[in-house]
N, C-alpha and C positions, 0 to 999 in steps of 0.2 A: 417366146416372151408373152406373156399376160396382157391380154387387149385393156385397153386405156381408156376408162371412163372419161367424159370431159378431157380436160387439159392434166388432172392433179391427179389421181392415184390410179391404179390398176384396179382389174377387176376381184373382187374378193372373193379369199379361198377359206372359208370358215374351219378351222382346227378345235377340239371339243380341249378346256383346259381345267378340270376340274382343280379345286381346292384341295392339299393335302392334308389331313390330319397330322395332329403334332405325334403321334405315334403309331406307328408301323411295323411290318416283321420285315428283317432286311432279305434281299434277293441277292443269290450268289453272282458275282460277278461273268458277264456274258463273253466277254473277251478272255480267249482261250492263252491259257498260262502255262510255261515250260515247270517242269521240277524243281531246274536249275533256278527260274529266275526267282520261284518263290522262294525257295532257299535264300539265295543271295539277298534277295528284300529283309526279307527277318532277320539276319545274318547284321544287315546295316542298319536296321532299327535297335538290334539287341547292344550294338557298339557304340551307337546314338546317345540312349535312353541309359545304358549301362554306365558307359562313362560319364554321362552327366551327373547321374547318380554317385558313381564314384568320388567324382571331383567337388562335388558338394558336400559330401561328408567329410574329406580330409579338411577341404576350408571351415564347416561348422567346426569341426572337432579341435583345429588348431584355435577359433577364436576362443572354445569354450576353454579350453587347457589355458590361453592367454589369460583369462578373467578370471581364471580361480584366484590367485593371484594371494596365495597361500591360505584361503579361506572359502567358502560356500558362496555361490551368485546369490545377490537378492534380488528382488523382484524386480526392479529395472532393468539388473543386467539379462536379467533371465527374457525381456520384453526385446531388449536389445538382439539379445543373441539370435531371438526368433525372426525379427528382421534381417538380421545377417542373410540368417539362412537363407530366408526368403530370398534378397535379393541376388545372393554367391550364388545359389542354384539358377536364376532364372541366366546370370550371364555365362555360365558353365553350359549349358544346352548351349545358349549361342557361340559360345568358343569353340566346339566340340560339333557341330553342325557347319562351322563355317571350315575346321579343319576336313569332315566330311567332300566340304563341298571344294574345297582346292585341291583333292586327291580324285576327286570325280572331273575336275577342271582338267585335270592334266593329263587322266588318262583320254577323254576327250580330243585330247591337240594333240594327241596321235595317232587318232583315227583320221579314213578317209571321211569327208562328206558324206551325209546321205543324199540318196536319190530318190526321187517321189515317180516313178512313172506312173501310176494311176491315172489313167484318163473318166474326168469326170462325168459323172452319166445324171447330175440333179443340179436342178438350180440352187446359187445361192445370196441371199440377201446379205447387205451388211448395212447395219443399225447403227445409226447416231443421233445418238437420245440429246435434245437441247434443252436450256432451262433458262431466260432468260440470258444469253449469250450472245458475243460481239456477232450477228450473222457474217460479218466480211469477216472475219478468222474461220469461222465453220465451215464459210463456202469456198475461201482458198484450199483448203484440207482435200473437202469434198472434191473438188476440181483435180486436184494434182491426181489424186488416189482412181479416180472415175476414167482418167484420161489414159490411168497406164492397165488398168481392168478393161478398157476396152481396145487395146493395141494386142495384150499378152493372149485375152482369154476372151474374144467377144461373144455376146450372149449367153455366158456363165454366169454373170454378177448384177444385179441390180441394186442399190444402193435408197435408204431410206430416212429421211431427216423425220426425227419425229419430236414434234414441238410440246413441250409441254409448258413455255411459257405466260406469264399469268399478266403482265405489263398490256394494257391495249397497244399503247405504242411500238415499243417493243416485236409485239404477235405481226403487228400490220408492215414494221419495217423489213422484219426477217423477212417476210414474204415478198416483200420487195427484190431482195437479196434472192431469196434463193428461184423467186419468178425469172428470175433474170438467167440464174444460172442453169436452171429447166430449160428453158427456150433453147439454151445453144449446144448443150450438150449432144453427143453422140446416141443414135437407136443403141445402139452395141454396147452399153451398159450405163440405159438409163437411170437421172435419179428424181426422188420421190417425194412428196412432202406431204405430212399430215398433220393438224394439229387439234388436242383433245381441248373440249369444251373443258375438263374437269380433271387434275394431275390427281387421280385416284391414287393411293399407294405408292405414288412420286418414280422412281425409275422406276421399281420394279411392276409396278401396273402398266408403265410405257410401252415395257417391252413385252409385257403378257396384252396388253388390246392389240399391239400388234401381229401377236402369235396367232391370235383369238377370230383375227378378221383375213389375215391374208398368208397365215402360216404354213395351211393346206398345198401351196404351192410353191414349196421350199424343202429342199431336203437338208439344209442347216444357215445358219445365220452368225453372221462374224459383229460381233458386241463391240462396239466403241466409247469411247467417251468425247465431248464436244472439242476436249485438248487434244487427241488422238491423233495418229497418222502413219498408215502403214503402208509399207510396200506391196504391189502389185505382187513380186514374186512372192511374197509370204502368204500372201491370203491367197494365192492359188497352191502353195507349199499345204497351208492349213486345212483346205478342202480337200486335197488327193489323203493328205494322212487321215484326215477322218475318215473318209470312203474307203482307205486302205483298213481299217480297224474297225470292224461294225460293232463291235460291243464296246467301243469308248461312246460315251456324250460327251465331250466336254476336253477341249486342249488349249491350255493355258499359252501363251507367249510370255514373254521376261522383257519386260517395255522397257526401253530406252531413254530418261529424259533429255530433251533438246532445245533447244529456242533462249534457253534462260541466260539474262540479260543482268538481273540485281546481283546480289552480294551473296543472299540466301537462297537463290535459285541458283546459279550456279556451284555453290555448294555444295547442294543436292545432288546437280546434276553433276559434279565429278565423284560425291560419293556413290555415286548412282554404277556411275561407266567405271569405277577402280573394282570397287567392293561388291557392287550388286551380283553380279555374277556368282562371288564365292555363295552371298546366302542362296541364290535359285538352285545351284548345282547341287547343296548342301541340303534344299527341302527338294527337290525333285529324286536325292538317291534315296531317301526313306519312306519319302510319301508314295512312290510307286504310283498303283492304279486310283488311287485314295489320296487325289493330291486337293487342290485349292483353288477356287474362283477368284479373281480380284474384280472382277464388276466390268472388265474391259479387255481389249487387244485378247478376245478368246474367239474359239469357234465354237459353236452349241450342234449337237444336233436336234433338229425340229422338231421332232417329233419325241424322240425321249424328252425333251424339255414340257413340252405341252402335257405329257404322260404323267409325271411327277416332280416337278421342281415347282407347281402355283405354290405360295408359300400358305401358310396357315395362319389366321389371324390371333393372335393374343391377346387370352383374359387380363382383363382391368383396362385402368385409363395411362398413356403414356405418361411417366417415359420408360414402364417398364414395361407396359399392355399396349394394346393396340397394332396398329401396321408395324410389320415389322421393317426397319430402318436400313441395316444394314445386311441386304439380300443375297449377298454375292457368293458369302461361307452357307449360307443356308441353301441355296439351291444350290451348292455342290454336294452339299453333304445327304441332302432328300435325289438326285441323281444316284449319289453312289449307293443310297440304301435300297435304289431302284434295281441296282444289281450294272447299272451304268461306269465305265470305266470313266476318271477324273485323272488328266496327266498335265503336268509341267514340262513344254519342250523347251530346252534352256540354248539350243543352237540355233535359233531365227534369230538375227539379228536386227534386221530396218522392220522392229515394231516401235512406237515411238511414241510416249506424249509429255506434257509438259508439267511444270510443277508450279508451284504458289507464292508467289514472289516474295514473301515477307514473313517474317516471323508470326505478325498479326493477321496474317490470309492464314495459315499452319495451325494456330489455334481457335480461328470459327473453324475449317472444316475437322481438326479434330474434334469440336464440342459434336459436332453430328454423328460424325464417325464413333466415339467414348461412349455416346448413347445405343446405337444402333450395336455396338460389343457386347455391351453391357447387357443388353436385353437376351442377348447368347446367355447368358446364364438362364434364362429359362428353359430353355432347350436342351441346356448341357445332358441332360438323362432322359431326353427323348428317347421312345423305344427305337431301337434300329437301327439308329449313327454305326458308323464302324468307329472301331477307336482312333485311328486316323483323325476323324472327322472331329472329336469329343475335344483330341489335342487341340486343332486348328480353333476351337471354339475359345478353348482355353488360354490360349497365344493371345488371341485377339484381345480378350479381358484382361492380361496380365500386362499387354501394351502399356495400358494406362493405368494400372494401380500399380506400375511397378514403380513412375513417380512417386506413388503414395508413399508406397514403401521406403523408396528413399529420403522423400520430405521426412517423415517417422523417425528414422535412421537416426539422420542429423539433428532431429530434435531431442529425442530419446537421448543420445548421447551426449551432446551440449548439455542436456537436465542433469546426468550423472556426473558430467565434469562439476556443475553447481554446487551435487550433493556433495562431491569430493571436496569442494574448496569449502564450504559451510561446516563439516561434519567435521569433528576427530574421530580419527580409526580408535575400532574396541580391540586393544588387543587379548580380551578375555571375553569374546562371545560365547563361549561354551568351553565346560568342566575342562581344566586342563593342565596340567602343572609348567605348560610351557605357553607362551603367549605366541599368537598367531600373527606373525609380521607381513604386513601388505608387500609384495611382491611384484613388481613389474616386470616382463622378459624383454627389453630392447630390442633385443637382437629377433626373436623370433617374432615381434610385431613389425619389424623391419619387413622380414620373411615373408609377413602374411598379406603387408601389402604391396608386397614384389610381384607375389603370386595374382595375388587379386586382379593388378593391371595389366601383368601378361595377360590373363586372359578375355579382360575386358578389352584388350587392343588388338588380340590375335585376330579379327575379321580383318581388322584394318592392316595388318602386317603380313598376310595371306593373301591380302587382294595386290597390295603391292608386287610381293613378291611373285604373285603368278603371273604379271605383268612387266616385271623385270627381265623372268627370264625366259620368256618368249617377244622373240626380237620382235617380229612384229607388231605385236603390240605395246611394246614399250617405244616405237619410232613411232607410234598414232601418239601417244600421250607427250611426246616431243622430245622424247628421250631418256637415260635414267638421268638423269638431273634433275630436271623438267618435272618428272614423275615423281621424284622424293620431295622436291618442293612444295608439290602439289599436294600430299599425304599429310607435310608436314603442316600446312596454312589451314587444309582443312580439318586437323584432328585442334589445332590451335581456336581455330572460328567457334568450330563445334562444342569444347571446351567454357567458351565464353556464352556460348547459348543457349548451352543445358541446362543450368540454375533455373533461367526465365522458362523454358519448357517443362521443368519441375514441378514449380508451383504453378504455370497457365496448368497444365495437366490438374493439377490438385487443386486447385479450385473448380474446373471443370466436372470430376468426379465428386465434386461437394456438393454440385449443384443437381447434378441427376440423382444421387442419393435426396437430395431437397424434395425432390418431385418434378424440379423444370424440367419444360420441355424444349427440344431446340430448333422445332419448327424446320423449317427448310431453305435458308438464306442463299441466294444464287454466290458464287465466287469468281473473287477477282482470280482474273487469270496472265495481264501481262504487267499492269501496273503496280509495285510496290510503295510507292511512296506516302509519307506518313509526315504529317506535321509534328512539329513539336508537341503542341499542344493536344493533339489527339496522343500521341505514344507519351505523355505525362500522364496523362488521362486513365488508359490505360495500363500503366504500370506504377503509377506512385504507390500502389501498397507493398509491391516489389523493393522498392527502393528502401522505403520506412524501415521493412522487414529485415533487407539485407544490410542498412548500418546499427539495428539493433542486436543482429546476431555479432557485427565485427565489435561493439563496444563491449557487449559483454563478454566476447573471447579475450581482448584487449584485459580488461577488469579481469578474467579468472586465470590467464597463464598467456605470455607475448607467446610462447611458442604453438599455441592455441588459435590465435589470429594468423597466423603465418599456414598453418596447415589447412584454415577455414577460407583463405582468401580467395580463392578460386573460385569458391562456390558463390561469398558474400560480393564480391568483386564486380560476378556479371549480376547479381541482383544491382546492386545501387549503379550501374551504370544500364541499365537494362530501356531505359528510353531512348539514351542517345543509340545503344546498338540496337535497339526496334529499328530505328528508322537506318542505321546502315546498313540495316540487314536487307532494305527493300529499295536501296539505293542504287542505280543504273550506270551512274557515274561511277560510283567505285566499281562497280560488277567490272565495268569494260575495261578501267582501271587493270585491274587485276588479269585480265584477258591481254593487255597489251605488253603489259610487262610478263607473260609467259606464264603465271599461276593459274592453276586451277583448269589446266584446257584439257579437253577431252576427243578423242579419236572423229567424233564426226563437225567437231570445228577447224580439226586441221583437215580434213579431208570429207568434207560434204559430201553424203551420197545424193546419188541422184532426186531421189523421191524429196528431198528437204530440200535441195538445187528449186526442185520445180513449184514446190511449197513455197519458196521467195521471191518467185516469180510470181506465182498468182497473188498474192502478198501486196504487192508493188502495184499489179494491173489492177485490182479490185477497189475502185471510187468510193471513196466513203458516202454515203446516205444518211445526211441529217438526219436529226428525228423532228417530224413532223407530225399535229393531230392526226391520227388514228381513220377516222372518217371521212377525212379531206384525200388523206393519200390512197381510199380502196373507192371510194364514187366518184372519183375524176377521173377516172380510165374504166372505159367499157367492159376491156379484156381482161385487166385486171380484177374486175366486179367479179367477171363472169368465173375468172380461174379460182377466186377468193371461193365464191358460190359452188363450186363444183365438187368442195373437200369436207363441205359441213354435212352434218348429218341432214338428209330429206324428209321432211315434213311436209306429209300425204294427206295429213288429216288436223284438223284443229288442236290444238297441245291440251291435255286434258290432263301434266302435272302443275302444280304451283310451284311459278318462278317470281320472284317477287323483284329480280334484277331487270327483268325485261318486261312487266308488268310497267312497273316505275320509269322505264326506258320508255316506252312507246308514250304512256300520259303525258313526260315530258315533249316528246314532239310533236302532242297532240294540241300544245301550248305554245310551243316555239316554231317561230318561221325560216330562219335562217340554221348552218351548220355553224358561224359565227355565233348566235345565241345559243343553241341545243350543248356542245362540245363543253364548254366550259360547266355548263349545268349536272354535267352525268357523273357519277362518281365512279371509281374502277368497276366496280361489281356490274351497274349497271353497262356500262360500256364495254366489255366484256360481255355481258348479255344478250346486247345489239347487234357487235361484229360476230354474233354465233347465230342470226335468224337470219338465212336468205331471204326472205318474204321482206322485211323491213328495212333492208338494206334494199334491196333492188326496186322497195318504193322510192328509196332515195336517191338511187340513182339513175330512176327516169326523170327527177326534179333538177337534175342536172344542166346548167343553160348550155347552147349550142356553143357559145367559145372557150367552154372552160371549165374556172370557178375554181382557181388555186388558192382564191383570199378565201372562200368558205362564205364569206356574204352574199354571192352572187346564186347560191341553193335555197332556192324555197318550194314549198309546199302545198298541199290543200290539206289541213288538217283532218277532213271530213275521208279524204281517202287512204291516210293514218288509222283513223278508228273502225275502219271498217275491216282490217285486217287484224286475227284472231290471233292470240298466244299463247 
């Protein structure tokens, strides 16, 4: 174990992480590959990519034969069609991918278990990057996970909180929080706290200062997120297979969501536990060694990471230049041009985290997420990516213009139905001795959209079914009943909530094509709830929009309104289901009466058992001034003081936070006057100088000083200290 500076971190092991260039020549992959399996890889990429292809042209080709409609497309239809296409091909891959992935499912469930005997010979860290986060949820996480790492595997695992929040209060509560849980923790897989003066490059800097300071002493590092929670035997599963495979960097897990309580969180999280599985199984059989980061519940190796995955900054100003946002697809894809293998293992089970309780949590973090895709199109023709990687790129951006595409859709085609009720048909558009009579085929637009929602359903009929007919798994979901009710409520919910995620989407990508940027907003994570008057707020142009569409379907054909209700439906009710969406009451609702339950709430595994316990025992800690709660305890100063960076010599850059900080308490007597006086930036720049703090806290009187009046000063030995 790595001797212990002070109370707060280890001793540092500096790793060199240079910057990558946006283009590179790729290195063949180092992990050594059978005949068989390369074959078999292209093999289900060619049945992939082939039948998606296939199946998009038979649906283009049938819309096109539909619209002839005994005469030539005009230009409408011709805009239309190409939306068609667009969107029938993007849900063909997914039909065709998730049928992949149910045929990979089932050969799976009849295989034995894998075995890992790899006994591991490197240590390994695991990372949990925070931002502004409840610390009593991080630190129950932390505790459960730390407690069964040090039972399974002691002195394997060290575990590392690293703070990148910006709140004073906030920075100094956590610390509370996780001061507390330092203390009692076990030698046998201590955990660790650090937090950066400056969230440079937002996660992805987090986890590279980390790399940067203490990476040298780590042979790979398990990436979390602040919702995260994995089992003890996974993260030692994760570490013997990477050790057992020296030419992978990088092994994804297929997370599980849990905890969720609302209406739209557990939504998620049954669509999560029925279906999820068919998509992991489905991109793990084609992605092979070339597979995908998601930002969390992976394993990295340390040192390939350090070697080529620092990301590359981008020309211009955000939101398409600058830091790059969403890092996750990008340092997989600069690993794998490293010649590093990238895999999705889809049989760990207890990796876990949580989801977003509300329709309105779903669309702040997708505005970050849409931006952070988006700026993939820079990249898309970087020299190097394998094609693999190019797709993954291109997935991620077609997430959210695929909205567009279908807001387009229905617009486009609402405008043609206009032009049809406005216009009289020409039946002599061109030379002809016989007039051209418009033509509708009933029956094969019937056909086409018989076809269309097979296949837009088949994930969700796939995952069913592969849960149906494995008994075990169908007695976790509570049965087939149970399970078909479950599919049924949530293709119902989902149904209602896609309109409002339509247009949140497509405004969203109006706004990045604008220029905004979307900054870096912390998320809720268990609370959904939504007043009215914020979810009106929020969506009255939703509403506007969607009883304009129903009148003017009404006005151009009833049968028009009737086919559009679903869409217009959940727009103009889109407030009140905002806030059902993130409702508690109904979530458990729904839980009681049998809908929507998923294998690890009938049957709790252990790791989430222990997660509710530390839950339960962990006291909530006001928030209190910032200043008052780190110079009223000695040890606490001293633990605060031991994580900042050391200042040896007089500060010789301009900081104008702590510049303004110190003159202020070079005027104020009391932490009662100074506290309310400092504005973030400055305060913030205070709780980052030991020097200035530990003059504060020798002003400290002998019984105390919780009220913060009882601290005073000698101003004269304020200014005499340098900044």
């Amino acid at each position: 174990m790595p001797k212990t500076v002070g109370l707060a971190l280890p001793t540092e092991s500096p790793l060199s992480m240079p910057r990558q260039p946006l283009h590179a020549n790729r290195i063949r992959l180092r992990q050594p590959r059978t005949i068989w399996a390369r074959l078999s890889l292209y093999l289900v990429r060619l049945i992939v990519l082939g039948a998606s292809l296939g199946l998009s042209a038979a649906g283009i080709y049938e819309m096109w034969s539909l619209m002839q409609g005994g005469g030539g497309l005009v230009v409408l239809q011709w805009v239309f069609l190409v939306l068609f296409g667009i969107n029938f091909t993007w849900i063909s891959l997914s039909g065709i991918q998730s049928l992949v992935g149910f045929l990979r499912r089932m050969i799976l469930d009849l295989r034995s278990g894998k075995t890992d005997p790899t006994v591991l010979s490197g240590r390994i860290a695991v990372l949990m990057p925070v931002y502004n986060e409840d610390p009593h949820h991080v630190a129950a996480s932390l505790e459960a996970m730390a407690a069964g790492l040090a039972r399974l595997s002691p002195g394997h695992f060290d575990l590392f909180i690293l703070s990148d929040t910006t709140r004073p209060d906030a920075w100094i509560l956590e610390e509370k929080v996780f001061y507390a849980l330092i203390q009692k923790m076990s030698p046998d897989c201590p955990i660790y706290y650090r937090h950066r003066a400056q969230n440079v490059e937002r996660k992805a800097g987090n986890i590279a200062d980390w790399v940067q300071r203490w990476g040298g002493a780590y042979a790979s590092m398990i990436v979390l997120d602040a919702d995260s929670v994995m089992d003890a035997e996974v993260m030692l599963t994760l570490a013997r297979r990477l050790e057992a495979a020296p030419g992978v960097g990088l092994i994804q897990t297929l997370p599980t969501i849990v905890n969720a309580r609302s209406v739209y969180g557990r939504l998620q999280q049954f669509a999560n536990a029925c279906y999820g599985p068919i998509f992991g199984n489905g991109l793990a059989a084609w992605h092979g060694l070339s597979s995908n980061f998601w930002g969390h519940n992976a394993i990295i190796r340390v040192q390939a990471f350090a070697d080529s995955a620092k990301l590359p900054i981008l020309s211009g100003k955000p939101p398409f230049g600058g830091q790059v946002l969403s890092h996750d697809f990008i340092e997989a894809g600069l690993l794998r041009r490293a010649g590093w293998g990238v895999r999705l293992d889809t049989d760990l089970q207890a990796s876990y985290e949580e989801a977003p309780p509300a329709l309105s949590d779903v669309l702040v973090r997708d505005r970050r997420w849409c931006q952070g895709n988006f700026q993939h199109a820079r990249l898309l023709m970087a020299k190097g990516l394998s094609f693999p990687t190019r797709l993954h790129l291109l997935t991620g951006i077609m997430a959210y213009l695929s909205a567009v595409f279908w807001f387009l859709l229905v617009i486009v085609g609402l405008t043609i139905a206009v032009q049809a009720a406005l216009t009289e048909p020409n039946y002599f558009g061109s030379p002809s001795l016989f007039p051209h009579w418009p033509v509708f085929d009933t029956e094969r637009a019937i056909q086409l959209f018989v076809l269309s929602m097979v296949i837009l359903l088949a994930p969700k009929a796939l995952g069913w079914l592969s849960n149906l007919i494995h008994l075990r798994r169908c007695r976790q979901f509570g049965g087939p009943i149970r399970l078909t009710l479950g599919v049924i409520t949530e293709m119902l919910l989902s149904a209602l909530f896609a309109p409002i995620m339509m247009l949140g989407q497509t405004r969203i990508v109006q706004q990045i094509l604008m220029g905004e940027d979307s900054g870096w907003s912390p998320q809720r994570r268990q609370d959904g709830s939504l007043r009215f008057v914020d979810a009106l707020r929020l969506h009255y142009w939703k509403v506007i929009f969607g009883v304009a569409m129903s009148i003017l379907a009404q006005v151009l054909n009833p049968e028009l309104f009737w086919w559009m209700l679903p869409v217009n439906g959940g727009l103009v009710l889109a407030p009140w289901l905002s806030m059902f969406s993130g409702s508690v009451s109904a979530g458990m609702g729904l839980k009681k009466v049998g809908l929507l339950l998923t294998p690890e709430e009938r049957a709790k595994p252990e790791i989430l058992e222990r997660l509710g316990r530390h839950h339960r025992h962990h006291a909530r800690l006001a928030l209190k001034p910032a200043l008052q709660r780190v110079v009223n305890s000695p040890r606490f100063l001293r633990w605060h003081c031991t994580q900042l960076p050391r200042r040896t010599t007089p500060r010789s850059e301009f900081n104008p936070g702590l510049i303004l900080a110190k003159a202020k308490m070079e005027n104020s007597r009391s932490l009662a006057e100074l506290e309310p006086w400092l504005t973030t930036e400055e305060m913030m720049a205070l709780l980052n100088d030991g020097v200035l703090l530990r003059s504060l806290g020798r002003s400290r009187p002998p019984g105390g000083g919780d009220r913060g009046e009882a601290f005073t000063w000698d101003p004269h030995e304020i200014k005499g200290q340098a900044v």
